[in-house]
Structure formats: structure tokens, C-alpha cells
KETI-830727 format. One line per field, with one value per residue: residue number from 1; x, y, z of N, C-alpha, C in turn; chain. Coordinates in nm, 4 decimals. Layout:
<atoms>
seq: c(NUM ...)
n_xx: c(X ...)
n_yy: c(Y ...)
n_zz: c(Z ...)
ca_xx: c(X ...)
ca_yy: c(Y ...)
ca_zz: c(Z ...)
c_xx: c(X ...)
c_yy: c(Y ...)
c_zz: c(Z ...)
mol: c(A ...)
</atoms>
This chain:
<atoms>
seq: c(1 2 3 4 5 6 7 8 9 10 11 12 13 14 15 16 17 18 19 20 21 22 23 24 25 26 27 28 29 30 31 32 33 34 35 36 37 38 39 40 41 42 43 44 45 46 47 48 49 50 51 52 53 54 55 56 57 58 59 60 61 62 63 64 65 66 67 68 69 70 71 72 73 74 75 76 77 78 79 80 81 82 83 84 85 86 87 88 89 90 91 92 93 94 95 96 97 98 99 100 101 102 103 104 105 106 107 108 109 110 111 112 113 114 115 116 117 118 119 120 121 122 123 124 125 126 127 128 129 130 131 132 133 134 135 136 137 138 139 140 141 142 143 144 145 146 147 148 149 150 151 152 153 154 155 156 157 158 159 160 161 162 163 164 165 166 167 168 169 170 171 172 173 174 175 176 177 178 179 180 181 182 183 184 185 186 187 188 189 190 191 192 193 194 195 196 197 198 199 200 201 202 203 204)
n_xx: c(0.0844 0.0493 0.2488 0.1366 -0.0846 -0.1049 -0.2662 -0.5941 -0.5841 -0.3416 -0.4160 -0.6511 -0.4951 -0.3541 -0.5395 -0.6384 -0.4257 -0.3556 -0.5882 -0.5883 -0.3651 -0.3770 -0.6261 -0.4753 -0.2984 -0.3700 -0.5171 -0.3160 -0.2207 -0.4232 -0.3996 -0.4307 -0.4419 -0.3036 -0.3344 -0.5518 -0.7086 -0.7766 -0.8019 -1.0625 -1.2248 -1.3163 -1.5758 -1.7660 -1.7299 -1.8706 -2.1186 -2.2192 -2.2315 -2.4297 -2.6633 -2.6419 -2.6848 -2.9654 -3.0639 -3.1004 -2.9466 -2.9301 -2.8764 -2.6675 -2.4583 -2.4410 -2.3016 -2.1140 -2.0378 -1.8856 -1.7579 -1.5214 -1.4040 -1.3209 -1.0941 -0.9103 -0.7764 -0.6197 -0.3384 -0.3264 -0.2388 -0.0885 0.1788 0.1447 0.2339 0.4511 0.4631 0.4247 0.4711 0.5593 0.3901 0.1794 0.1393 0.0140 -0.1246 -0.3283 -0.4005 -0.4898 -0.7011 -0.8872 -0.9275 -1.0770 -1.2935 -1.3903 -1.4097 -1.6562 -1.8602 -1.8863 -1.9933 -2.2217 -2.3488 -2.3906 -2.5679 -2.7808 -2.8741 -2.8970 -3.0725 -3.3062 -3.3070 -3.1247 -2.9281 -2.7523 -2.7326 -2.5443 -2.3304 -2.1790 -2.1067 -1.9150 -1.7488 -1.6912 -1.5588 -1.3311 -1.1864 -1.1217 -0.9464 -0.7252 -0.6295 -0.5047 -0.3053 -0.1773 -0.0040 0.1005 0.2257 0.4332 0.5722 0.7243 0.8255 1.0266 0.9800 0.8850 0.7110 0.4139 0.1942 0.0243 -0.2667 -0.6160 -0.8544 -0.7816 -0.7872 -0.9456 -1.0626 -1.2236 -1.4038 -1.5066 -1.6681 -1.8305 -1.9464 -2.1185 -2.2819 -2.4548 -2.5688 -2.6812 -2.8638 -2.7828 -2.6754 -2.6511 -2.4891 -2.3167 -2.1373 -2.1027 -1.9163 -1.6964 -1.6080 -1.5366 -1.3598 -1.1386 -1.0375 -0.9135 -0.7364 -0.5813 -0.4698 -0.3083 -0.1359 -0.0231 0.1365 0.2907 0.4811 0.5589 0.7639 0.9139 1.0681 1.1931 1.3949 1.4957 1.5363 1.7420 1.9568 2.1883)
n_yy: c(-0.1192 0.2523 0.4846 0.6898 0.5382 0.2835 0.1248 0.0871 0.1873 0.3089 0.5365 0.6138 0.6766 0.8414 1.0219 1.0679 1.0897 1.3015 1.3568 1.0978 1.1066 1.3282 1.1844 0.9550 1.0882 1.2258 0.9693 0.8611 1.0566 1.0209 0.7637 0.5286 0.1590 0.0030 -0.2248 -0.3335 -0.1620 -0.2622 -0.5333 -0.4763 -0.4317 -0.5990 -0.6271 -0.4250 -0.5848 -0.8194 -0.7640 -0.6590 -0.9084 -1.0394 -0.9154 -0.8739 -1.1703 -1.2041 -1.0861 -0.7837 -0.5977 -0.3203 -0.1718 -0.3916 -0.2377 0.0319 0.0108 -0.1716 0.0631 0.2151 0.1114 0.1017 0.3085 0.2118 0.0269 0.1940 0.3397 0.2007 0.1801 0.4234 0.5173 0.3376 0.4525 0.6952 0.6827 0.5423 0.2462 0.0884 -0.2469 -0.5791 -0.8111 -0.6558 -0.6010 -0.8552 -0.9138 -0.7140 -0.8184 -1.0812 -1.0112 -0.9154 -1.0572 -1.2769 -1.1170 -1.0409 -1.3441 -1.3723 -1.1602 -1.2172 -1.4914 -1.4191 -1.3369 -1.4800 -1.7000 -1.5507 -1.5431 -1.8208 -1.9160 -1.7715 -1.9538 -1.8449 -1.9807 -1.8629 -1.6343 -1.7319 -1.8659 -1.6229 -1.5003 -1.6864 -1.6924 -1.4116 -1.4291 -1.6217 -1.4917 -1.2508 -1.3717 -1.4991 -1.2591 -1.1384 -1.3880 -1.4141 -1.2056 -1.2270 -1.5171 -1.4407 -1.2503 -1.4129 -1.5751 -1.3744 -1.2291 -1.0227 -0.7086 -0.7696 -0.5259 -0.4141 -0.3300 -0.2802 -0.3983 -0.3806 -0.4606 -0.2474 -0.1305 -0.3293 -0.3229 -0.0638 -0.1369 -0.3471 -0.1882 -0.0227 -0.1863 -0.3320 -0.0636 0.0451 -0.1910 -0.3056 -0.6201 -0.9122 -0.8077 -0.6257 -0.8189 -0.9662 -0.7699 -0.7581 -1.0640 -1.0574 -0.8833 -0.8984 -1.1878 -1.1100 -0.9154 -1.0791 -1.2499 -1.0346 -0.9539 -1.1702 -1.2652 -0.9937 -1.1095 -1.2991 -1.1776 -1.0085 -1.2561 -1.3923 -1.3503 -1.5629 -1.7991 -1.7607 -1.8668 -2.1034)
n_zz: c(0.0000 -0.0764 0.1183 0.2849 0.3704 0.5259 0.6817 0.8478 1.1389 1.1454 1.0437 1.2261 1.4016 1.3428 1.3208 1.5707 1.7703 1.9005 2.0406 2.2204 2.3583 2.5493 2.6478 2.7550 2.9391 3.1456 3.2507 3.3395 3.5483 3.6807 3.8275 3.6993 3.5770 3.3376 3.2271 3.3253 3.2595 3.0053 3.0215 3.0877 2.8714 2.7744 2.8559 2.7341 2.4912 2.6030 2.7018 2.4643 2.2849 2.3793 2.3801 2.0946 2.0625 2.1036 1.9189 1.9437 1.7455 1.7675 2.0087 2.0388 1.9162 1.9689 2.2851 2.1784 2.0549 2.2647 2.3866 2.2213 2.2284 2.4836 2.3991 2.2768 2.4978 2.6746 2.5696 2.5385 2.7725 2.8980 2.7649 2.8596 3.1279 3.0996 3.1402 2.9418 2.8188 2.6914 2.8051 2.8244 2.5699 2.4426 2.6228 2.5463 2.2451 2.3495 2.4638 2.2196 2.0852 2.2082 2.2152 1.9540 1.9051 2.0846 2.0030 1.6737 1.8132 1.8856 1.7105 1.5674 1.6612 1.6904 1.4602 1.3602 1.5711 1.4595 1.1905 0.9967 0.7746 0.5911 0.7509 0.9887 0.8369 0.7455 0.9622 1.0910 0.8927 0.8383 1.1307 1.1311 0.8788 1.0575 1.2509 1.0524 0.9750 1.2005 1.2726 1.0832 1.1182 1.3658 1.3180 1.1541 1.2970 1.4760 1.3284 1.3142 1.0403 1.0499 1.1192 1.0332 0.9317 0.7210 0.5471 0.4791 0.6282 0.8727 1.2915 1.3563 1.1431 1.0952 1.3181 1.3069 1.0743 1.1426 1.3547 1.2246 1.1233 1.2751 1.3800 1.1396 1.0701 0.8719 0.8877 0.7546 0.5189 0.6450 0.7552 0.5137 0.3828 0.5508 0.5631 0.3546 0.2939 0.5300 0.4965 0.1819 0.2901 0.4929 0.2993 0.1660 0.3167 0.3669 0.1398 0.1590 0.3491 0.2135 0.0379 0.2385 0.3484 0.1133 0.0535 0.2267 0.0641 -0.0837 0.0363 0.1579)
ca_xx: c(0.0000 0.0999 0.3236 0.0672 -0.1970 -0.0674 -0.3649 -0.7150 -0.5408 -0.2460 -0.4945 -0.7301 -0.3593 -0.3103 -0.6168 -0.7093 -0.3212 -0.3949 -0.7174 -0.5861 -0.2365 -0.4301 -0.6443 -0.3540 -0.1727 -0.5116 -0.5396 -0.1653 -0.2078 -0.4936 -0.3079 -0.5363 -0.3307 -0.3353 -0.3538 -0.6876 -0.8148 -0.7350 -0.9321 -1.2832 -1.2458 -1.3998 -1.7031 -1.8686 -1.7741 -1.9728 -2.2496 -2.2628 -2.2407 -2.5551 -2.7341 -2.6327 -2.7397 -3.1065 -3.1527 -3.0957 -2.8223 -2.9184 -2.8783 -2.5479 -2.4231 -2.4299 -2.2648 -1.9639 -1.9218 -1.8676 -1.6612 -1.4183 -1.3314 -1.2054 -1.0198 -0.7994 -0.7424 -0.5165 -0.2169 -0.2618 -0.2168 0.0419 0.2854 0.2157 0.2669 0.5625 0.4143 0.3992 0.4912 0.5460 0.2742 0.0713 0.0840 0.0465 -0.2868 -0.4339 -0.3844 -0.5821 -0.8239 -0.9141 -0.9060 -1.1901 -1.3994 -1.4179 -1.5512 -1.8138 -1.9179 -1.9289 -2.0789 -2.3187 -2.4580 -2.4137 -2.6182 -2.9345 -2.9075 -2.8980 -3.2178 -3.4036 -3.3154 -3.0854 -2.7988 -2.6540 -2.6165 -2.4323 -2.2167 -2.1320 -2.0710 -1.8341 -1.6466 -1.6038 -1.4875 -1.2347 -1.1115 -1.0392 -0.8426 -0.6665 -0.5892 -0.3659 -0.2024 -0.0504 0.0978 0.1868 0.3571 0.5581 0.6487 0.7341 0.8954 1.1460 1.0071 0.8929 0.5454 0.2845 0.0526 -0.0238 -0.4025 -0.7542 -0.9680 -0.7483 -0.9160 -0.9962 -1.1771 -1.3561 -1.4586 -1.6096 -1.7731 -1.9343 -2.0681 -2.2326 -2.3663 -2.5075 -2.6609 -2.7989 -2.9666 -2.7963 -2.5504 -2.5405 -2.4045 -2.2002 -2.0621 -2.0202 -1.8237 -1.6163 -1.5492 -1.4471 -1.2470 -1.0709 -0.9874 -0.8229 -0.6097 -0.4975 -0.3797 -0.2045 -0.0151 0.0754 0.2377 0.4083 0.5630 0.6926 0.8076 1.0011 1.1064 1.2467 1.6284 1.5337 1.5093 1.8733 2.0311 2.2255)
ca_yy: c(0.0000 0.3505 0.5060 0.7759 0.4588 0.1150 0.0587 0.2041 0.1541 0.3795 0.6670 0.6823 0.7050 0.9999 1.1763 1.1282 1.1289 1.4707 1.3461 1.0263 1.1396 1.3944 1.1181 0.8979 1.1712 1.2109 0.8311 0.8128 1.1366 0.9537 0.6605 0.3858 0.0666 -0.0166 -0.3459 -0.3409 -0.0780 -0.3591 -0.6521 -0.4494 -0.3766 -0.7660 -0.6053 -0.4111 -0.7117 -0.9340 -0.6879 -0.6372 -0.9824 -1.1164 -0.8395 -0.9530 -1.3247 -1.1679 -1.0171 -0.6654 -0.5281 -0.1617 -0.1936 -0.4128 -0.1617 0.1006 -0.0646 -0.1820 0.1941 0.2393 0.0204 0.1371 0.3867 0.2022 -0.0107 0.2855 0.4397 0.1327 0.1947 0.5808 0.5420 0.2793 0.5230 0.8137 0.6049 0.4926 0.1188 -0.0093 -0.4020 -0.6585 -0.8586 -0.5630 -0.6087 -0.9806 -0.9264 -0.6267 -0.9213 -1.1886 -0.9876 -0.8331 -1.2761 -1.2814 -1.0212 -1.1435 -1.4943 -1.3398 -1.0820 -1.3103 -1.5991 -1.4051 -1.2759 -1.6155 -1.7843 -1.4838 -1.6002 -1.9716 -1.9034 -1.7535 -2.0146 -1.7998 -2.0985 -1.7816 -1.5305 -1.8083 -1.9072 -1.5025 -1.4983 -1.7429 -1.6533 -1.3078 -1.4805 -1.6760 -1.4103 -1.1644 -1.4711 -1.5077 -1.1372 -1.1792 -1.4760 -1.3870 -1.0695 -1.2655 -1.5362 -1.3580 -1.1723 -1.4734 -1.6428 -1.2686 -1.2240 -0.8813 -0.6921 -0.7116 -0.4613 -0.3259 -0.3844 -0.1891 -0.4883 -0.4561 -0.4394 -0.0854 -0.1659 -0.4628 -0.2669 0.0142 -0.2040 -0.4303 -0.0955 0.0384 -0.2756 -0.3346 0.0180 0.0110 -0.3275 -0.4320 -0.7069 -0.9568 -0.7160 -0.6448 -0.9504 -1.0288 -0.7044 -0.8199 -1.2027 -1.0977 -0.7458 -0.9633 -1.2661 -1.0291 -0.8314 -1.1803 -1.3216 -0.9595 -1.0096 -1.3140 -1.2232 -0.9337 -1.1498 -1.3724 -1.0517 -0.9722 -1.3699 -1.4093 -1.3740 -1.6869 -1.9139 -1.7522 -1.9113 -2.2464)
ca_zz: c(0.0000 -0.0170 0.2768 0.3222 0.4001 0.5613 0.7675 0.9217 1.2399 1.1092 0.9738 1.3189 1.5320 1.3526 1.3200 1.7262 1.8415 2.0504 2.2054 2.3122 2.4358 2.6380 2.7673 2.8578 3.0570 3.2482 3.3328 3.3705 3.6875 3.8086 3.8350 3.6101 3.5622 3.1249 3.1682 3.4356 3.1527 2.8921 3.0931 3.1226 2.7670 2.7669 2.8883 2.6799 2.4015 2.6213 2.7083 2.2823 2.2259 2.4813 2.3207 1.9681 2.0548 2.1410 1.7888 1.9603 1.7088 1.7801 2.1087 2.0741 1.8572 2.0807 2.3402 2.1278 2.0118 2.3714 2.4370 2.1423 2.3528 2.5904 2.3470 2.2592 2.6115 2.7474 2.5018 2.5588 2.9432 2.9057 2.6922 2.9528 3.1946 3.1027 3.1429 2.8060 2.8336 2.6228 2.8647 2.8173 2.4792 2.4413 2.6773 2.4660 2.1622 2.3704 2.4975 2.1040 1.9992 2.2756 2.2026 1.8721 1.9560 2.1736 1.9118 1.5732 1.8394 1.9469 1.6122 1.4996 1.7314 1.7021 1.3130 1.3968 1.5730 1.3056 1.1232 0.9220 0.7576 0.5426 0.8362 1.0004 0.7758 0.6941 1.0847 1.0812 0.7817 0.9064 1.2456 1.0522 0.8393 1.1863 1.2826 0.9580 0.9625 1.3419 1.2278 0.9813 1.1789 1.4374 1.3067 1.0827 1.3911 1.5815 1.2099 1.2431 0.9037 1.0228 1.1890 0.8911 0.9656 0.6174 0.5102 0.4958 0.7163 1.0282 1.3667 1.3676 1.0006 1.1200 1.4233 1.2800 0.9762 1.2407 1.4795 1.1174 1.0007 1.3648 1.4013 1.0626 1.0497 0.7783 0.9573 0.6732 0.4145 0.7016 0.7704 0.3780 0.3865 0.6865 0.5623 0.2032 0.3337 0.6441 0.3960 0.1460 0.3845 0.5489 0.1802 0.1294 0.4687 0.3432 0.0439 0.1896 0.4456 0.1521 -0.0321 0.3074 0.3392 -0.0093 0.1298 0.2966 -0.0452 -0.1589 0.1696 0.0562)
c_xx: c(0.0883 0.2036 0.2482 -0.0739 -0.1370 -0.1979 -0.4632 -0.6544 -0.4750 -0.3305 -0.6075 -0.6047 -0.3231 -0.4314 -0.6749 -0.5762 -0.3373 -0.4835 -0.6639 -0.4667 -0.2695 -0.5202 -0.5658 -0.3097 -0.3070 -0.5247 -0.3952 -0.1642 -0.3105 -0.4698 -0.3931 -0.4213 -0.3557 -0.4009 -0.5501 -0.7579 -0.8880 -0.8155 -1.0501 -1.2829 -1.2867 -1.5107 -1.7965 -1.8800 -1.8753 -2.0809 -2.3170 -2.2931 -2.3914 -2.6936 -2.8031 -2.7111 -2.9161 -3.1548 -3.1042 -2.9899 -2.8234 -2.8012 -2.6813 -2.4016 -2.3811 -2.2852 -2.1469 -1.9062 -1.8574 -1.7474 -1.5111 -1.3304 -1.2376 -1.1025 -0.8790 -0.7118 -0.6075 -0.3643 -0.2072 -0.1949 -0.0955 0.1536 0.2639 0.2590 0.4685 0.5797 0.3851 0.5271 0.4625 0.4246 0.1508 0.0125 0.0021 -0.1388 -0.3740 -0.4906 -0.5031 -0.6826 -0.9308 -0.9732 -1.0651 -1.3017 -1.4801 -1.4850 -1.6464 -1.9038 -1.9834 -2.0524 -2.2006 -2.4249 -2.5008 -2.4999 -2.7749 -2.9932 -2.9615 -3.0459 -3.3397 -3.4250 -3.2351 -2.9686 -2.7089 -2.6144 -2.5156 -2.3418 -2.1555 -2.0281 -1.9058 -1.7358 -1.5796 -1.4889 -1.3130 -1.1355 -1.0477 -0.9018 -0.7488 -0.5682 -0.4837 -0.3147 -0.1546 0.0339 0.1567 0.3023 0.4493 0.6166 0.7638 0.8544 1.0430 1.1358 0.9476 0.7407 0.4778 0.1814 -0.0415 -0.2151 -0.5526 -0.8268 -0.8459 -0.8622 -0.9921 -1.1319 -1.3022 -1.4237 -1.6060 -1.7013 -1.8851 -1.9733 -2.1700 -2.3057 -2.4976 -2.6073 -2.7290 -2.9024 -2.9137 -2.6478 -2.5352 -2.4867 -2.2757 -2.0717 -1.9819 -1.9032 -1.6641 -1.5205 -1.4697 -1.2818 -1.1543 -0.9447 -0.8313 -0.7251 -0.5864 -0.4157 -0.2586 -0.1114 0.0599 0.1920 0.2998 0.4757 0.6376 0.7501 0.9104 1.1084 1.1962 1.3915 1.6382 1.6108 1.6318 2.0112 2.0419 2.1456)
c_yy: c(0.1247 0.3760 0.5486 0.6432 0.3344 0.0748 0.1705 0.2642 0.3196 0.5630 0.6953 0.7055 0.8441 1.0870 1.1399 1.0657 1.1927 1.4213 1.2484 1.0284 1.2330 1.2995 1.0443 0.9630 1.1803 1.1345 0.7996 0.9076 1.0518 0.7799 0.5320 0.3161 0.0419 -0.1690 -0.3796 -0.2622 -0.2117 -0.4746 -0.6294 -0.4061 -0.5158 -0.6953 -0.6138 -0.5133 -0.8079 -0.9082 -0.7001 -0.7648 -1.0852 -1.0112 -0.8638 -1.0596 -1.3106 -1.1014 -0.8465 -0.6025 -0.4138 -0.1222 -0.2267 -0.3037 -0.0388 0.0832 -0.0781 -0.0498 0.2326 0.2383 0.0047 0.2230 0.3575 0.1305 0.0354 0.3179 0.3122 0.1433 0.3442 0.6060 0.4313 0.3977 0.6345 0.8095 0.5925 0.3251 0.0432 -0.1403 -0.4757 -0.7472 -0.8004 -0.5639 -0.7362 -0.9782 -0.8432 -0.7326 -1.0003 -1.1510 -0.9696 -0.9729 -1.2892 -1.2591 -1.0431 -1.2455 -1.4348 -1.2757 -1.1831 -1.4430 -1.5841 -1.3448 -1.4013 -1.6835 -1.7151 -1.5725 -1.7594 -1.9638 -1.8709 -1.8432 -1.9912 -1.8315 -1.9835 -1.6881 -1.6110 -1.8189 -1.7504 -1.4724 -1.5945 -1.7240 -1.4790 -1.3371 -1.5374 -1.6098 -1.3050 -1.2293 -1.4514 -1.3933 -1.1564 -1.2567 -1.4918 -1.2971 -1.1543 -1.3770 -1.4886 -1.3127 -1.3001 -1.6103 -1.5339 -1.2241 -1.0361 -0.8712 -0.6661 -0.6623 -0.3815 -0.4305 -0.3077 -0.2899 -0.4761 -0.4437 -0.3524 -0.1011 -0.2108 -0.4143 -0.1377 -0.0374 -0.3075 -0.3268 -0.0876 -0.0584 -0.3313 -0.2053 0.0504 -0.0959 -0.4247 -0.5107 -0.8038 -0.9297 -0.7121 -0.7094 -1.0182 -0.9355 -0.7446 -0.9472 -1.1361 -0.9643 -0.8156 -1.0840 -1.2143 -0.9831 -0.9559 -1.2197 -1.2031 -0.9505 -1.0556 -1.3205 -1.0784 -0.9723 -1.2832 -1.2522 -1.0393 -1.1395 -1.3986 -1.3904 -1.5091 -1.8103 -1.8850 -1.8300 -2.0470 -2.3501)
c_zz: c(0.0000 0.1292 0.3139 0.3962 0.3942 0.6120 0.7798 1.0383 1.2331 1.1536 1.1166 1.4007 1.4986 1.3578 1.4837 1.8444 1.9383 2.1260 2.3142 2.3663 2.5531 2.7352 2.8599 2.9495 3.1701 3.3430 3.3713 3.5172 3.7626 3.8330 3.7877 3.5586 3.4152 3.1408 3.2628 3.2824 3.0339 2.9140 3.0568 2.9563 2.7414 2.7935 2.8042 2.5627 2.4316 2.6668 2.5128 2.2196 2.3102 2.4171 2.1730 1.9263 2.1114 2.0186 1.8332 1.8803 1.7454 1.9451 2.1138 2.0107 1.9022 2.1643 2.2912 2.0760 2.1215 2.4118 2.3491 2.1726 2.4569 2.5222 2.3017 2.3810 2.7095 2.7011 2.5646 2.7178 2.9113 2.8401 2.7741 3.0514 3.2308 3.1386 3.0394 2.7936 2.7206 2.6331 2.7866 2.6992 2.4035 2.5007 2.6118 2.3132 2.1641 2.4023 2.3244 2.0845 2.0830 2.2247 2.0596 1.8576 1.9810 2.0668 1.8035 1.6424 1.8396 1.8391 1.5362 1.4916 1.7478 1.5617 1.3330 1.4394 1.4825 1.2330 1.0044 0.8367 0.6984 0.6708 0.9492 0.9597 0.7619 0.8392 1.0948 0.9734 0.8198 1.0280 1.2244 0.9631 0.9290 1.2211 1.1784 0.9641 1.0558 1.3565 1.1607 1.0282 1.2780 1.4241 1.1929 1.1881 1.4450 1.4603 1.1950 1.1162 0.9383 1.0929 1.0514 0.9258 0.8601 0.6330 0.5573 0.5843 0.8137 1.1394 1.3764 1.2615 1.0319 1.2098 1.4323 1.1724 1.0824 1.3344 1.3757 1.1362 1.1538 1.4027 1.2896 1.0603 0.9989 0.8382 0.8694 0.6201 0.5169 0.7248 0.6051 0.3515 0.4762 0.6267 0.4452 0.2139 0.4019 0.5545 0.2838 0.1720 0.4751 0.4261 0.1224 0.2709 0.4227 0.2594 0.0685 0.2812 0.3319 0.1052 0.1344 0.3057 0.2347 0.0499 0.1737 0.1768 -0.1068 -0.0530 0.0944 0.2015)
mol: c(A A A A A A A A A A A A A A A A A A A A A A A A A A A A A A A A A A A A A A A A A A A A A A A A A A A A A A A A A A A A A A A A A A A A A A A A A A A A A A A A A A A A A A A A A A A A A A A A A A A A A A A A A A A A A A A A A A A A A A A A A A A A A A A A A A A A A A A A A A A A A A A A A A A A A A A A A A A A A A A A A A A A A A A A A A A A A A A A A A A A A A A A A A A A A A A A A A A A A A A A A A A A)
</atoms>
């Protein structure tokens, strides 16, 4: 991709830098721990996703914009802190892997009721492509082949395409958006982590 555009991720860090460096220093004087922030940010996923699994999207929709908020605010307080951890990061990771399940399960499982075999399956294919997306970044990381964070479906993407598609209505579009966007930006990972790799295959 462009330099000017690696990620969504990238492009909301810069345009709400100032707010959330100002909140960090905030939660960093009133002494809020990152990683405690980082925990309850399970919440509102599993408030959004019990909501979800009741048909209520408006509702869960809500709720997870909420809770996006707090998603941000644990990095900003770790870095004013002066507490930003490898742990720290490792748990912001597993918690995200969570929230996930709960979310996709829980829209899964309203559909399932209905009777709905496609918004299932859309559910699950989005689910699968989130996944796809953080395993390819990580093991590359964990292969030394490098952090692959390029790609338009990261979490940020998937985050705000699943609040819309939840406070509009329309959640399978959503979800088809999601599986085929997520998918995509896992297979371009992929091949820019061979594109970094390629030194390997000149090694005798």
C-alpha cells in the first residue's frame, strides 16, 4: 500500500493522536493501571455480544461503540505512563481474539435461531477471516520475518464495519463485507511477508 496509508489503524492514530495522548496523561495522573483498563475492555464485548445473541443489534451496537473507547485508552495510558509491556501487549492481543468470539458468536447464534444458515455461515467466515488477519501478523512476527501490519480490514476496520452494520440493520451485508475485506487483507499479509522472506530461499 501507499506510505501515506498502511492501515485504518495507522490513519485513526493519527487523526485522534492529541485526544488520546491527552487522555492517557489524564489516566496516567490519576493513576489507572493499562492493563486493568485492557481486561474491562472484555465487557462491553460481552455486554454487545448477549445483546447480539437476542436479535438486539441496535442496542449491541451502541454498546460496542462504547466500548471502542475504551479499546484505545489502554495503550494511551500505558505510553504516559511509562508502562507499556510486552505482557501488556500480548494481553491487549488476547483480549481483542476474545472479544471477537463473543461478538461473531453471538450474532451467529441470534441467526442460527431464526433459522438464518446464510447469516451463520457469513458470521463465521467473518470470524475466521479476523483470525486469519492476526495470524498472519503474528507469526511472521514470531517467524522474524517482520510486523505485517499493512491492510484496509485490520481491527480498527472490522470494528467500525461491524458498529455500522449493527446500528444500521444491515448485519449480513455487514458480515459479507467483513469475511471478504478480512480474507483479502490476510492473503495480502501473506504475500508481503513472503516478499520480506524471499532472502530466505537464496540461503544455501
Amino acid at each position: 500500500m501507499p506510505e501515506r496509508f498502511r492501515s485504518t489503524s495507522e490513519l485513526l492514530r493519527r487523526a485522534t493522536g492529541s485526544l488520546t495522548a491527552r487522555l492517557g496523561g489524564l489516566g496516567a495522573r490519576l493513576g489507572w493501571q493499562p492493563n486493568a483498563i485492557t481486561a474491562l475492555g472484555l465487557l462491553p464485548a460481552l455486554s454487545a455480544a448477549l445483546l447480539a445473541a437476542q436479535a438486539q443489534f441496535l442496542a449491541a451496537g451502541l454498546v460496542l461503540m462504547l466500548g471502542a473507547a475504551l479499546d484505545a485508552l489502554d495503550g494511551a495510558v500505558a505510553r504516559a505512563s511509562g508502562r507499556a509491556t510486552r505482557f501488556g501487549a500480548l494481553l491487549d492481543s488476547t483480549i481483542d481474539r476474545y472479544a471477537d468470539a463473543l461478538l461473531f458468536s453471538g450474532i451467529g447464534y441470534a441467526f442460527a435461531q431464526a433459522g438464518d444458515l446464510l447469516g451463520v455461515l457469513l458470521a463465521f467466515g467473518a470470524l475466521s477471516g479476523a483470525y486469519a488477519v492476526s495470524y498472519v501478523r503474528a507469526r511472521a512476527e514470531g517467524l522474524h520475518i517482520g510486523s505485517i501490519q499493512d491492510g484496509l480490514f485490520d481491527r480498527a476496520a472490522r470494528l467500525i464495519v461491524l458498529i455500522l452494520a449493527l446500528l444500521t440493520g444491515f448485519v449480513r451485508l455487514g458480515l459479507l463485507i467483513l469475511t471478504v475485506g478480512a480474507h483479502l487483507t490476510a492473503l495480502q499479509r501473506l504475500w508481503l511477508a513472503r516478499i520480506a522472506a524471499q532472502g530466505d530461499e537464496a540461503q544455501p
